[in-house]
PADOMI-915550 format. One record per residue: z, x, y of N, C-alpha, C, O in turn. Coordinates in steps of 0.05 Angstrom, whole numbers, padded with zeros to 5 digits, always signed. Layout:
ZXYZXYZXYZXY
...
// end
This chain:
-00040-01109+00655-00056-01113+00631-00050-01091+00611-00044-01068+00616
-00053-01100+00589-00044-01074+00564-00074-01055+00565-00094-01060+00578
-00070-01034+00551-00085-01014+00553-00107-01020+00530-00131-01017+00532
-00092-01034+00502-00107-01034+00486-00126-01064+00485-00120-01077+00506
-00145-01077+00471-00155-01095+00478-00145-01105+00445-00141-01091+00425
-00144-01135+00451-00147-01156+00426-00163-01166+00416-00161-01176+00393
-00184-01166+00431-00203-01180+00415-00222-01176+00403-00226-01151+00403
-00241-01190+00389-00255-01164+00370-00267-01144+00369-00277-01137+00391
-00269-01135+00356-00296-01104+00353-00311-01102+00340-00322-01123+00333
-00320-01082+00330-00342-01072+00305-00320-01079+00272-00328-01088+00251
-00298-01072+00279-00281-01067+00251-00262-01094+00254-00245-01095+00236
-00261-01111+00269-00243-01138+00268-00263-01151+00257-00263-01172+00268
-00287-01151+00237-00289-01174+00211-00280-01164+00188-00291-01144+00179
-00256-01179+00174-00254-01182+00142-00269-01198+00126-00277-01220+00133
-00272-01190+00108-00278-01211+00085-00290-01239+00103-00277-01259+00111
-00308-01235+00105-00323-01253+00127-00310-01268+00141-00322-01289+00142
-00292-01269+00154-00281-01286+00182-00259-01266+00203-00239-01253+00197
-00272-01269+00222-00263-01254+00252-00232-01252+00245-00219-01271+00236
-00221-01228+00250-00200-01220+00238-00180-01227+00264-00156-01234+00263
-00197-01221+00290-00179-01230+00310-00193-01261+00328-00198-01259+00352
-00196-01285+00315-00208-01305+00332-00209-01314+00356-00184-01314+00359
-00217-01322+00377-00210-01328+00399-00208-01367+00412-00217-01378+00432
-00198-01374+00396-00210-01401+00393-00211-01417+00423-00198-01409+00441
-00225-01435+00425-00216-01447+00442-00224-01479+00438-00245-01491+00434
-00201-01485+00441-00184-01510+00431-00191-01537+00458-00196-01535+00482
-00190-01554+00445-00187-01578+00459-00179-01584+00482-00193-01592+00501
-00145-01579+00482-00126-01575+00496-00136-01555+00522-00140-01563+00545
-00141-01528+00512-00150-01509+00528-00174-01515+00543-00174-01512+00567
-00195-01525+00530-00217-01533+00544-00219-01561+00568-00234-01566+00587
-00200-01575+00556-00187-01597+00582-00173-01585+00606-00170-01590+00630
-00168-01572+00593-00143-01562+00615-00163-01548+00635-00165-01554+00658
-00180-01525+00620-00199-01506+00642-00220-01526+00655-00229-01520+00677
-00227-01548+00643-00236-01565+00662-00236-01583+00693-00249-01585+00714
-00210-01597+00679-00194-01602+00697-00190-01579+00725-00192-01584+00749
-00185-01556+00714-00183-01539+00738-00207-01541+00754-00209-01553+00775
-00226-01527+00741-00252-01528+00760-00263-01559+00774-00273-01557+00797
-00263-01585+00761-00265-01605+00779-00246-01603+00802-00257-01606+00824
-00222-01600+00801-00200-01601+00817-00215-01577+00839-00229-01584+00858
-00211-01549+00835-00215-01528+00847-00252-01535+00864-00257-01530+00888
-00269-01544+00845-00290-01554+00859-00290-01571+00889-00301-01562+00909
-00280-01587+00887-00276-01612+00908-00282-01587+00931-00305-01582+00937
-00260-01572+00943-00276-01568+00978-00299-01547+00964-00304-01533+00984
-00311-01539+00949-00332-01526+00949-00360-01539+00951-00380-01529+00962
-00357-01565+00937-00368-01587+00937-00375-01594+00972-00394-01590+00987
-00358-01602+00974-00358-01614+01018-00364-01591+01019-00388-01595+01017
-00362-01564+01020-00379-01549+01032-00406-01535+01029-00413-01514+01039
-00424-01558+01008-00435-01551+00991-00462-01565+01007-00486-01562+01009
-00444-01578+01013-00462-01613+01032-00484-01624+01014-00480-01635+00992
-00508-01621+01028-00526-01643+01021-00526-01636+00991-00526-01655+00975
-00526-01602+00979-00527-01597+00954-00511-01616+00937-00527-01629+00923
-00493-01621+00935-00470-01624+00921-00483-01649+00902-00507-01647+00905
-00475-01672+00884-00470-01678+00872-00453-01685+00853-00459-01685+00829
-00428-01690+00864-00394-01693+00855-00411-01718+00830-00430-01734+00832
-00389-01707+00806-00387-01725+00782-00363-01718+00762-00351-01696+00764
-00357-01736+00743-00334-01724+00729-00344-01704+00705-00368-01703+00699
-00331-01693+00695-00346-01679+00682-00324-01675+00663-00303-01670+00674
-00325-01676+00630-00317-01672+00611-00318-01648+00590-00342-01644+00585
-00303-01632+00576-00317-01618+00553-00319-01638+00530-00313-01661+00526
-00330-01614+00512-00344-01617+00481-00343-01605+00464-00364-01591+00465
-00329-01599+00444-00337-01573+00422-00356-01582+00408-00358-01605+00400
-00370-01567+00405-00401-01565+00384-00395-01547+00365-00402-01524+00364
-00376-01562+00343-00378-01547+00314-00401-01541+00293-00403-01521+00278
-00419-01567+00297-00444-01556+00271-00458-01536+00298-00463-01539+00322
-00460-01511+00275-00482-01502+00276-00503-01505+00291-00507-01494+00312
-00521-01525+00279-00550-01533+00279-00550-01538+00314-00569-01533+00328
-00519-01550+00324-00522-01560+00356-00522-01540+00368-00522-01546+00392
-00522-01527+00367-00509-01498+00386-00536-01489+00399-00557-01484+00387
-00531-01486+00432-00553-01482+00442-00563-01450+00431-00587-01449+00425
-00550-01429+00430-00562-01398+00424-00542-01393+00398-00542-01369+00395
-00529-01404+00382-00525-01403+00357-00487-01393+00369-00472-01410+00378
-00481-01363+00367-00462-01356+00381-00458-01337+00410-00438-01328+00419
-00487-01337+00419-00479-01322+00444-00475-01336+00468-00465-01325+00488
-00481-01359+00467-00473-01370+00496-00454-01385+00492-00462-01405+00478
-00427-01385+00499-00406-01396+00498-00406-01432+00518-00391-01451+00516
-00417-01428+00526-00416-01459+00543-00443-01466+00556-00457-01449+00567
-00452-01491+00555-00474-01503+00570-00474-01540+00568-00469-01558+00552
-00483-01536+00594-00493-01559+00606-00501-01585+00596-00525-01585+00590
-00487-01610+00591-00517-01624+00595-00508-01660+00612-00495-01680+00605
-00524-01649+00636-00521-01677+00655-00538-01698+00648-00536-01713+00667
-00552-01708+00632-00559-01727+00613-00548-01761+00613-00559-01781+00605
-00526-01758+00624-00507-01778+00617-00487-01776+00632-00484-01755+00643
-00472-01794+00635-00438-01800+00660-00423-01809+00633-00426-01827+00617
-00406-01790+00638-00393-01765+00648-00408-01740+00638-00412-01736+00614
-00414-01726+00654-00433-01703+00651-00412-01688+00634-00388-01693+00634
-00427-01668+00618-00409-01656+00595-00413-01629+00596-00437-01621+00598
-00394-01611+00595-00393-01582+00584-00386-01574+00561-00362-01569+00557
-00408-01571+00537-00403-01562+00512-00403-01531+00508-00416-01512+00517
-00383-01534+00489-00374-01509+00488-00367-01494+00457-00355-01510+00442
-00369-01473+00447-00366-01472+00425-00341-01469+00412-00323-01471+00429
-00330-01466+00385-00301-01472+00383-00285-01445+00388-00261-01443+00395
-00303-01427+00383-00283-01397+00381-00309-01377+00403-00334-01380+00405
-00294-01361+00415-00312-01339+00436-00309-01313+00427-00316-01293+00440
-00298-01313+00401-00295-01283+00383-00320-01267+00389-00318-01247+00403
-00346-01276+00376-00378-01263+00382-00377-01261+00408-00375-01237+00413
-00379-01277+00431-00383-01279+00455-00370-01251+00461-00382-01230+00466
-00345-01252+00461-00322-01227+00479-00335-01205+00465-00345-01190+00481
-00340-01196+00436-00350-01179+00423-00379-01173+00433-00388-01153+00423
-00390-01181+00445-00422-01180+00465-00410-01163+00486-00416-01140+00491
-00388-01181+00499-00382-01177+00527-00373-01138+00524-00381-01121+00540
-00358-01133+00505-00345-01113+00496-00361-01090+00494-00349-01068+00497
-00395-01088+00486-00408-01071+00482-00427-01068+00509-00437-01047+00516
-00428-01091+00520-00442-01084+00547-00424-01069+00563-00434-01049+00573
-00404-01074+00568-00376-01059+00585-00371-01040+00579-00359-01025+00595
-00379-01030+00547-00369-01007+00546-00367-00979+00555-00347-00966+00547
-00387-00967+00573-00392-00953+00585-00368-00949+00613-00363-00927+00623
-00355-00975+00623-00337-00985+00636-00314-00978+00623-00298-00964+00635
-00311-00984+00607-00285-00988+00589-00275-00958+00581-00252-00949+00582
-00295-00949+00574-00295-00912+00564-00273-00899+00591-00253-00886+00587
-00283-00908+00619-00274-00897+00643-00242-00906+00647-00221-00893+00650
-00249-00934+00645-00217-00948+00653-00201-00961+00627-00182-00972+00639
-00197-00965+00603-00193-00972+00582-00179-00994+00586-00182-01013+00570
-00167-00996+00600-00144-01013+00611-00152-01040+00620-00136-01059+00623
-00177-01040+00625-00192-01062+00629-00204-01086+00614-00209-01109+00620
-00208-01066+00587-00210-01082+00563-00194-01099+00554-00201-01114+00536
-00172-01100+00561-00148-01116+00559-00161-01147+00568-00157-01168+00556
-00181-01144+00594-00179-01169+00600-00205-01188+00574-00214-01210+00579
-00210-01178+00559-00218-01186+00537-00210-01198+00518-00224-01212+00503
-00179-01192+00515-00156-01205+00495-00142-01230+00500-00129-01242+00483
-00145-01239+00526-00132-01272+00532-00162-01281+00537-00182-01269+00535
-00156-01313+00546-00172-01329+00556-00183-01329+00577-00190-01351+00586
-00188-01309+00590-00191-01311+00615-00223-01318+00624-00231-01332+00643
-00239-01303+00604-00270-01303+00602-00277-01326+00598-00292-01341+00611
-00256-01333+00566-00272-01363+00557-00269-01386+00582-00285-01405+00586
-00241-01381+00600-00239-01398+00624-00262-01405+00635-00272-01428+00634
-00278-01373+00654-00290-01371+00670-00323-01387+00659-00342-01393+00674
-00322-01389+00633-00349-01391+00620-00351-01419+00624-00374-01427+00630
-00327-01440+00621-00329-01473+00625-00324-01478+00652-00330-01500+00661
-00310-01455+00669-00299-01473+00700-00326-01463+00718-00327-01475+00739
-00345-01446+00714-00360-01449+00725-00389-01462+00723-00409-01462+00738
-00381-01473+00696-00397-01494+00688-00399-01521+00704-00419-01533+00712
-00366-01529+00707-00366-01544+00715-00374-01551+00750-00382-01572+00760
-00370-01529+00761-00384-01526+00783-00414-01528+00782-00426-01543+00799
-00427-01516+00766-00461-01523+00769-00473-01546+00767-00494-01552+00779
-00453-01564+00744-00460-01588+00737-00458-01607+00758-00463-01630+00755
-00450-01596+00781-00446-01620+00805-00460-01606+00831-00454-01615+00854
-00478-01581+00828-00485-01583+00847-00518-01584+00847-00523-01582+00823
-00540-01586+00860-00568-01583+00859-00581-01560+00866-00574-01555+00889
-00602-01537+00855-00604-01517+00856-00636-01521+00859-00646-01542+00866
-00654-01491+00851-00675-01487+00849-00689-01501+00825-00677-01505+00804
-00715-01510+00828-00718-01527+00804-00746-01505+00791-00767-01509+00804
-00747-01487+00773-00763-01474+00758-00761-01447+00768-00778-01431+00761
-00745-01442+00782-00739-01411+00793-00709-01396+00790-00700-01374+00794
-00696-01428+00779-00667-01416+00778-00663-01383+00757-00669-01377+00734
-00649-01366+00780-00644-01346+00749-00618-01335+00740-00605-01324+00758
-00611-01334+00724-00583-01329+00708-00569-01305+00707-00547-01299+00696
-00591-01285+00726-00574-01271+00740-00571-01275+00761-00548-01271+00768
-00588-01282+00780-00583-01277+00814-00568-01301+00817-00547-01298+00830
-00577-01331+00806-00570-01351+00824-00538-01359+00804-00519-01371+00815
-00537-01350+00781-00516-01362+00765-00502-01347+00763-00489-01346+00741
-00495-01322+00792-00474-01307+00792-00461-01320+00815-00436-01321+00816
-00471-01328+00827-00449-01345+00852-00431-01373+00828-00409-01381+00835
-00442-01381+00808-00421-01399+00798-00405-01382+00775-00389-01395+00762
-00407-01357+00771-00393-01345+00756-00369-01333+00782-00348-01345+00780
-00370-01319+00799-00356-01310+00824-00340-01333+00831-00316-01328+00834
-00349-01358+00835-00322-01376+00832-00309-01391+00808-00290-01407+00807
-00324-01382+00793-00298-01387+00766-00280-01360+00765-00257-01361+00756
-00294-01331+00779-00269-01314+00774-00253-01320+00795-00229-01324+00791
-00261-01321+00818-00245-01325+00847-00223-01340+00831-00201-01330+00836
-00222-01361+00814-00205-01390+00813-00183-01375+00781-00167-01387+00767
-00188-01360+00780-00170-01346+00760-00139-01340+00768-00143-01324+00787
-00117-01342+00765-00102-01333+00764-00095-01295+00761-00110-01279+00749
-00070-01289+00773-00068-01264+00774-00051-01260+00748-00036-01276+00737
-00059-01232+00740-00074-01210+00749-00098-01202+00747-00110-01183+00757
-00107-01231+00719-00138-01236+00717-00153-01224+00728-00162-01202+00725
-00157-01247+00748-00179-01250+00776-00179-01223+00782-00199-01210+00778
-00152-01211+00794-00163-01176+00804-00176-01155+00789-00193-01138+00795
-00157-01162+00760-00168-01148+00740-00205-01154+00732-00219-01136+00723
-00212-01176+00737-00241-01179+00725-00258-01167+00752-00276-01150+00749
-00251-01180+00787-00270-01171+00797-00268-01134+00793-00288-01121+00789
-00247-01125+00794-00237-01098+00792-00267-01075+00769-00279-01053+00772
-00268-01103+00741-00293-01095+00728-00316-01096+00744-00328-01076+00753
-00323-01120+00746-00353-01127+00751-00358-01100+00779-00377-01084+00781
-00336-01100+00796-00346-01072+00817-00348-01045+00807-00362-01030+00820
-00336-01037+00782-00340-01018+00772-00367-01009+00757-00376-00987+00751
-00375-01037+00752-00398-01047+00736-00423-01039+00753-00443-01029+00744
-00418-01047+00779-00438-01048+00796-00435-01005+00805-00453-00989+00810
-00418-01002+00803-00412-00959+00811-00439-00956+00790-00462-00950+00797
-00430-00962+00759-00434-00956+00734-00468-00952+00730-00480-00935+00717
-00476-00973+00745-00506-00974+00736-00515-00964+00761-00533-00951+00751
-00518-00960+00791-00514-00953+00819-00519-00922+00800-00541-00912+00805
-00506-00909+00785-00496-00884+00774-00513-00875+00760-00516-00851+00763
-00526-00883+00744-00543-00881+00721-00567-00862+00737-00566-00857+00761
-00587-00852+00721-00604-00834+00734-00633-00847+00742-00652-00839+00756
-00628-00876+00725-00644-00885+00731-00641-00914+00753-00656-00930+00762
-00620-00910+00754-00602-00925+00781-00608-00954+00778-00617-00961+00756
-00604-00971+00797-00613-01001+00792-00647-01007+00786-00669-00999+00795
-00638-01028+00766-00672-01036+00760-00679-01052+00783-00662-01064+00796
-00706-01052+00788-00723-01076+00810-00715-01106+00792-00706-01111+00770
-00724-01123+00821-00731-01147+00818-00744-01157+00798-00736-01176+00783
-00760-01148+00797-00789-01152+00775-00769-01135+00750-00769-01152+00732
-00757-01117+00743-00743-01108+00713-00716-01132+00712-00707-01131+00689
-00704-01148+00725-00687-01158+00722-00699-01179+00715-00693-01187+00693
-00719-01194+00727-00729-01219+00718-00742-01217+00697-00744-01239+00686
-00757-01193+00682-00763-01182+00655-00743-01186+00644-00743-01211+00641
-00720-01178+00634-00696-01175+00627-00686-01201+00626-00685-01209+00602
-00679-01217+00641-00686-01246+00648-00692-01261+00619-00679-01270+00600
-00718-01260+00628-00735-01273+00610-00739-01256+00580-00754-01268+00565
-00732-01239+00573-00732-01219+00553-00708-01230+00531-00710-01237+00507
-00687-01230+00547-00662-01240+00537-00655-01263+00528-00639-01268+00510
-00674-01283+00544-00665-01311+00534-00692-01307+00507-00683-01321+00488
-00711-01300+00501-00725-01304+00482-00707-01293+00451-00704-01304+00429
-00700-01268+00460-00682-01251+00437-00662-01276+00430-00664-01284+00407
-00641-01289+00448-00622-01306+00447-00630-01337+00424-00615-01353+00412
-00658-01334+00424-00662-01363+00406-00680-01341+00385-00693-01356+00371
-00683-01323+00380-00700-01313+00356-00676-01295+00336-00679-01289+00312
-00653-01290+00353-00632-01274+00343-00601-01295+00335-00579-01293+00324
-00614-01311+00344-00580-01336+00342-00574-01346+00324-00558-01365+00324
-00588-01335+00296-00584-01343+00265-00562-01324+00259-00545-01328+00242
-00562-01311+00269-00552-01277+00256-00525-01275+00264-00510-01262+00251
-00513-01293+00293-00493-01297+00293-00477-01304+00289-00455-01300+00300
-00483-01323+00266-00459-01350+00257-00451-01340+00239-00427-01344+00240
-00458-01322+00213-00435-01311+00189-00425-01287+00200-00439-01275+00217
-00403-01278+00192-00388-01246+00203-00404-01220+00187-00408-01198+00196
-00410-01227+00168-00422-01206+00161-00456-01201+00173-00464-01178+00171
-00475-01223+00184-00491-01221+00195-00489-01212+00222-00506-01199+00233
-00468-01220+00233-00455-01209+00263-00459-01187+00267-00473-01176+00284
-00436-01173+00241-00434-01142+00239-00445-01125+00239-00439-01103+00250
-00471-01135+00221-00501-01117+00227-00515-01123+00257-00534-01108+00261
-00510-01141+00277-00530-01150+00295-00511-01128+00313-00522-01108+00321
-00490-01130+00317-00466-01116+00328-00475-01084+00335-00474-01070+00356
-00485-01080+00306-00487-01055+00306-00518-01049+00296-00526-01038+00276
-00532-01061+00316-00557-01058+00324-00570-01066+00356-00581-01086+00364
-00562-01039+00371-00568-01038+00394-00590-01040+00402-00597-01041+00426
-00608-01038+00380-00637-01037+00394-00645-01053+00393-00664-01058+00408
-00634-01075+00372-00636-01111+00370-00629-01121+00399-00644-01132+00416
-00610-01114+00400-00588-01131+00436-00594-01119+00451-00577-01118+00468
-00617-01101+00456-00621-01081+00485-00622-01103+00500-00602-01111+00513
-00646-01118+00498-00652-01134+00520-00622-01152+00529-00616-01152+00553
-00608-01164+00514-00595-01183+00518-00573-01164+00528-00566-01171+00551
-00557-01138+00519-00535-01121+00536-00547-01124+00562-00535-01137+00580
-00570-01113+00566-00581-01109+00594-00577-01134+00615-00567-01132+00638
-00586-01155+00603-00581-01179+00614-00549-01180+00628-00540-01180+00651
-00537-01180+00601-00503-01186+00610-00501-01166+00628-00486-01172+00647
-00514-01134+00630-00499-01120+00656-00512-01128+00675-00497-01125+00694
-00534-01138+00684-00539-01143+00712-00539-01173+00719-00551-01183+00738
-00527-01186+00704-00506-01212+00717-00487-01205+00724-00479-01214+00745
-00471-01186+00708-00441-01177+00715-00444-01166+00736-00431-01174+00754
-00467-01138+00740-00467-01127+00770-00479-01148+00794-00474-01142+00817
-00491-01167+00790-00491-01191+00801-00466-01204+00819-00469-01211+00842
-00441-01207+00806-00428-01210+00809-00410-01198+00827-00400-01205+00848
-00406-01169+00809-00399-01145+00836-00405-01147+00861-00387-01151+00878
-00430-01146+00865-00452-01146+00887-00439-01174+00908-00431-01173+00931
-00441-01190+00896-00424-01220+00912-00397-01204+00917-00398-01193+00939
-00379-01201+00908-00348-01192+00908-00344-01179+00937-00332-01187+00957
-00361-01149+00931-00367-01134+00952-00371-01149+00987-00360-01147+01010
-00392-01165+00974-00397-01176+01007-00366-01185+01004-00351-01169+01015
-00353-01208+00993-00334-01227+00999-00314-01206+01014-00306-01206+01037
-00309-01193+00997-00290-01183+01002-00282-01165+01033-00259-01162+01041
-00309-01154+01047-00308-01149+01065-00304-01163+01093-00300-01152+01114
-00306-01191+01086-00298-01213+01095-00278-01214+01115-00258-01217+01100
-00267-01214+01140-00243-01225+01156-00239-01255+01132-00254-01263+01115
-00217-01263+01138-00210-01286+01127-00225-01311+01137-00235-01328+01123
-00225-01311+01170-00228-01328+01184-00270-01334+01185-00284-01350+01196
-00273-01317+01172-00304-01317+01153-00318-01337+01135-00339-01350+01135
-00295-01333+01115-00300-01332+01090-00311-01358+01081-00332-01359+01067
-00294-01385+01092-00303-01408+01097-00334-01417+01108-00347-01436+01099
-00342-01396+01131-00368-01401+01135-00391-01388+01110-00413-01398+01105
-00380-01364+01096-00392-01355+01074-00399-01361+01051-00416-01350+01037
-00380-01390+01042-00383-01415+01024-00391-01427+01030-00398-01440+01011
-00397-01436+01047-00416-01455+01065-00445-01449+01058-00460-01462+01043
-00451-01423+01074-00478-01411+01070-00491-01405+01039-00514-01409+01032
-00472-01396+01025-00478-01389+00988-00483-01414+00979-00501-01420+00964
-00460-01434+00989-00473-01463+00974-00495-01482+00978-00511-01490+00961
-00493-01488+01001-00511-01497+01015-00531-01492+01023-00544-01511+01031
-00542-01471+01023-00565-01447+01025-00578-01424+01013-00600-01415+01011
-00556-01418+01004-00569-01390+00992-00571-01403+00968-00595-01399+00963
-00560-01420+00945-00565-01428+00920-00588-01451+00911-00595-01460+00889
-00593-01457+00932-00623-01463+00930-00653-01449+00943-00675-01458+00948
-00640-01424+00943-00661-01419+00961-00681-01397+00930-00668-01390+00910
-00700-01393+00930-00711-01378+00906-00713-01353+00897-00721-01341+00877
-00697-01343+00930-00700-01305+00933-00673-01309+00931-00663-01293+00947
-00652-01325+00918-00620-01314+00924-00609-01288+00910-00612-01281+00886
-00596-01277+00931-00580-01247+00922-00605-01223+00922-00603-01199+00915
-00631-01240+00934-00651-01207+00927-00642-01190+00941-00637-01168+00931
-00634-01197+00978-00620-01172+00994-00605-01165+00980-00613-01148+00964
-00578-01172+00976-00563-01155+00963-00566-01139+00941-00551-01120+00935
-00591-01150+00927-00592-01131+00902-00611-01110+00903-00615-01094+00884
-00626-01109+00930-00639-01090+00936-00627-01069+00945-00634-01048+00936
-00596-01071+00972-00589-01065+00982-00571-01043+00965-00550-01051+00955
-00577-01018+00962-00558-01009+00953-00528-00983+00975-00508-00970+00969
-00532-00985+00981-00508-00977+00999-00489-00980+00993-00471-00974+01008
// end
């Protein structure tokens, strides 16, 4: 991975349009689809009774007005209809530029990491593990977007190509050192599900501000605006970590039974990932 990163920052808007765009195209968004239905299938059978196999399509949502959080959520759901659909927005410029200021504390340490910010690799993970949720059955009024919607983020990175994949879990574990580190160390249950719910309210009261560059710029560079919502993105990301960690300790001859249990059990269950996220060791 290069040292320097591509994609935007505080100083990549000109004259109101993202100086470095990140688009993602038609083409691209078929294509990352396709992967994750394909790559889905044995996660699915081992998903069992959960599962709910369907085809599943993208969407770009160009106006505006459709956009579920204006520009911060790069992809969402809606099973509504056959072929279930993953809409998605046209460019992840704002999105990666979010991702960029939560990490940064990461990035300061390893620089080199930021790199994985400059290809596709995020906007990948943002539709292929979409496409995974859309086919399976979960908690119904408990689901949460950190605990339970880090197991479908963990296999959209798992399904990454190298040097990606090593390079991103490589973050999210650093991510998980990062805040582990802090003085005020990991937040509880109860501050994450604050945060939680904190975030998604900022996300529909703040999602005007994201669609012109020059409104960006100011939201960008107002941290006390996006506390809640940075906070959010780091403890999904250390979410994530936290899954890696276990996987990875894994014999091989495991691992199979470990997809088994995350799919089939632990992703419906309403306490998913609390051990682990209590567990700090």
């Amino acid at each position: 991975m290069n040292r320097h990163s591509e994609a935007v920052r505080e100083d990549d808007l000109e004259e109101g349009r993202w100086k470095h765009p990140t688009p993602v195209t038609a083409e691209l968004a078929s294509t990352w689809v396709d992967k994750g239905r394909r790559l889905s299938i044995p996660m699915l059978e081992l998903a069992g009774p959960v599962a709910d196999p369907a085809t599943v399509v993208p969407q770009v949502v160009e106006k505006e007005s459709e956009r579920l959080y204006g520009n911060f959520m790069l992809a969402w759901l809606d099973n509504s209809s056959e072929p279930r659909v993953v809409n998605h927005l046209p460019d992840a410029a704002f999105f990666l530029q979010l991702l960029d200021l939560t990490y940064g504390p990461v990035f300061e340490l390893r620089p080199e990491l930021r790199s994985l910010l400059s290809g596709t690799s995020r906007p990948e993970m943002s539709l292929t593990n979409d496409v995974l949720q859309i086919q399976l059955g979960t908690v119904q009024g408990n689901y949460s977007m950190i605990r339970h919607h880090a197991l479908m983020l963990f296999y959209a990175a798992l399904w990454l190509d190298e040097p990606e994949r090593s390079g991103w879990f490589d973050l999210y574990d650093q991510l998980v050192t990062y805040v582990d580190g802090r003085p005020e160390g990991r937040p509880s249950l109860e501050q994450i599900g604050l945060t939680e719910s904190g975030a998604f309210e900022d996300f529909a009261a703040l999602s005007g501000r994201t669609l012109t560059a020059p409104e960006a710029r100011q939201l960008l560079n107002d941290p006390e605006a996006l506390k809640r919502i940075i906070d959010y993105q780091l403890y999904a990301a250390v979410a994530i970590g936290l899954l890696w960690r276990e996987y990875r300790a894994l014999p091989e001859d495991l691992r199979e039974g470990w997809h088994r249990e995350q799919l089939s059990r632990g992703y419906v269950s309403p306490d998913y990932l609390e051990d682990n996220w209590l567990n700090k060791e």
